[in-house]
N, C-alpha and C positions, 0 to 999 in steps of 0.2 A: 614206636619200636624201640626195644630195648638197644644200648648200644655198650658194647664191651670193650676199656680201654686198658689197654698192656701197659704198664709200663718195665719200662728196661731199659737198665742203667750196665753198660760196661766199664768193665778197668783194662786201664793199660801204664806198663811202669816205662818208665824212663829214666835211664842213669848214666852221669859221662863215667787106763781102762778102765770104762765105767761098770756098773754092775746095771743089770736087764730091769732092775725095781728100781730104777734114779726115779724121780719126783721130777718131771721136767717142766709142767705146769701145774701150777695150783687148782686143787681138785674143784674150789668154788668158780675159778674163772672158766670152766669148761661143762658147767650143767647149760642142758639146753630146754634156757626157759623160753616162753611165749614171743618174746621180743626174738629172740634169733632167728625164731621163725619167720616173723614179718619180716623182721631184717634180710632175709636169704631172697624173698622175694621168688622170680623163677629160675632160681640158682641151683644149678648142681649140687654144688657145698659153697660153705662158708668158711674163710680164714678166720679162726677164733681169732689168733695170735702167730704173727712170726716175726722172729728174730736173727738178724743174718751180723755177724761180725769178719769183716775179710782184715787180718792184721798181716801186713808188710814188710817183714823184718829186713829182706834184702831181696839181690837179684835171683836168689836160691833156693827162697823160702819164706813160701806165703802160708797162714792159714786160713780154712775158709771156715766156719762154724755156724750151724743152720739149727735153731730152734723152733717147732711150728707144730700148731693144731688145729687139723679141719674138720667140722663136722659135717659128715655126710646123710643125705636126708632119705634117699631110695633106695632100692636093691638094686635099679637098673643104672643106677651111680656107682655100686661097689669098689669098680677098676680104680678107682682115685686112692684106694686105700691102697694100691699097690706102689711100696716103694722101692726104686729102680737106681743104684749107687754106681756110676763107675769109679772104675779104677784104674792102674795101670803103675809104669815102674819112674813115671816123671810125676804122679798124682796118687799117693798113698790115702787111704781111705784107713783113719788113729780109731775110728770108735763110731758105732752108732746104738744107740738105745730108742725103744719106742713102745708106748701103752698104746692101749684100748681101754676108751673108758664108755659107759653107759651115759642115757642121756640125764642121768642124777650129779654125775660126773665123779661115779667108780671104778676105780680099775677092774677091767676084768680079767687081761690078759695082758702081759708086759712080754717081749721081746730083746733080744739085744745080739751081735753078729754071729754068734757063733748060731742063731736060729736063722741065718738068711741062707740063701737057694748060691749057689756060685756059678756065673757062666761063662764061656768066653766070649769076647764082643767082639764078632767077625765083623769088618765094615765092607765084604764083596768084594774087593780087589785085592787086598794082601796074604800072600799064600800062607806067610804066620805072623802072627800079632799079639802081643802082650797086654794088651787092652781085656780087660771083664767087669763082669757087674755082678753086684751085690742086691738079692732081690728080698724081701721081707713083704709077706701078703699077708696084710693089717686087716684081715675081713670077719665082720660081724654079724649075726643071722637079728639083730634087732635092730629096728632105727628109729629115730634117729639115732647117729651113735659117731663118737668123737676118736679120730687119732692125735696122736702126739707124738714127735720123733726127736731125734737128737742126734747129730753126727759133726764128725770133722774128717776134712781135708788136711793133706798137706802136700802142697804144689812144689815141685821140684826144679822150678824154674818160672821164668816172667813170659813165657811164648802164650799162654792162653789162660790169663786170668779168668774166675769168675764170673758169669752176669748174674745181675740181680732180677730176675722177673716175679714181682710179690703177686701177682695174680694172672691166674689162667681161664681159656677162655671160657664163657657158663662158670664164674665164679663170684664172690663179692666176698670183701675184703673186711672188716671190723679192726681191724690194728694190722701193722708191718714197718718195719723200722729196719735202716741199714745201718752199721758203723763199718766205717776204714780208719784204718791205723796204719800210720803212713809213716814208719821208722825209717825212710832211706832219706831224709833230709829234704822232702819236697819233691822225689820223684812221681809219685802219682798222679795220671790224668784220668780221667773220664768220659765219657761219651753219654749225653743220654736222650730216648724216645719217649714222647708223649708224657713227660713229668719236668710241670714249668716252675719247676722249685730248684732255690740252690740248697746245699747244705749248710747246718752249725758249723761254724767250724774253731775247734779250739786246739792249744796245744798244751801237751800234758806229758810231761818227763823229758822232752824235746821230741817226742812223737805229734805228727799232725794231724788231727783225728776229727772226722767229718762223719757227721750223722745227718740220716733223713727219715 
């Protein structure tokens, strides 16, 4: 029996416009040849590629920056191509872009915010709420067939950092990679589930920057 392992890494600190046609992956790294297919296995999709940078600048202001391409292989998959942003007035949402590409790996159809759906994100108990989402449906009538998106955060405080979860459940992974950027002098800690690795870790401008 197959078994499907999450990983998830949290941050916690401690201290005393793009245009809708960006190029966000190379069009050669997203054809789906023969191999992805074995590779996917009995996988919903596959993570061609993601890229997650969370930079640190202070207790005020983090950014999150999410790079990623999945290829989805069925119709009765489609919903994974639905991308789902929140937002709010402590968690500003700078930009998002995102193609559609065929399984040759051509664009067919590019996106970017001002094509996304806006909602508010009632959570049932707050009579009003500043909280919504930003919704962009990535949906293609061929398949197999590739999304690719791109967006950034910008966190308006240290109360609820980022997680990292590079894989979801019915998925398989081919590349994912975090960096932090840890410009408060060493405040950054971590927490992490079912990934027995530590990070790189290097320092560069006198930021302390950890990759996995």
């Amino acid at each position: 029996m197959k078994r499907n392992i999450i990983f998830i890494l949290t941050l916690y600190l401690f201290l005393a416009s793009c245009s809708s046609n960006k190029e966000i992956f190379a069009p050669k790294e997203l054809v789906v040849n023969p191999l992805v297919s074995v590779f996917s296995g009995k996988s919903q999709s596959v993570v061609r590629n993601s890229e997650t940078v969370i930079e640190v600048k202070n207790s005020s202001e983090t950014y999150f920056t999410v790079k990623k391409a999945i290829t989805i292989f069925e119709k009765e998959n489609k919903d994974i191509g639905q991308l789902v942003l929140g937002y709010s007035p402590l968690v500003e949402l700078k930009y998002v872009n995102a193609n559609i590409t065929d399984k040759n790996g051509n664009v067919v159809k590019s996106f970017s915010m001002d094509d996304a759906k806006d909602f508010s994100s009632y959570d049932g108990f707050s009579f009003f709420s500043d909280n919504r989402v930003k919704v962009l449906d990535l949906f293609h009538n061929s398949f197999p067939y590739t999304i690719q998106y791109e967006f950034q955060k910008k966190y308006n405080g240290t109360l609820f950092l980022p997680t990292w979860i590079p894989q979801q459940l019915e998925q398989t992974v081919q590349k994912a990679s975090l960096t932090v950027i840890d410009e408060t002098g060493g405040g950054v800690r971590y927490h992490s589930e079912n990934l027995n690795i530590e990070p790189n870790v290097q320092y560069l401008d006198g930021a302390k920057v950890m990759n996995w």
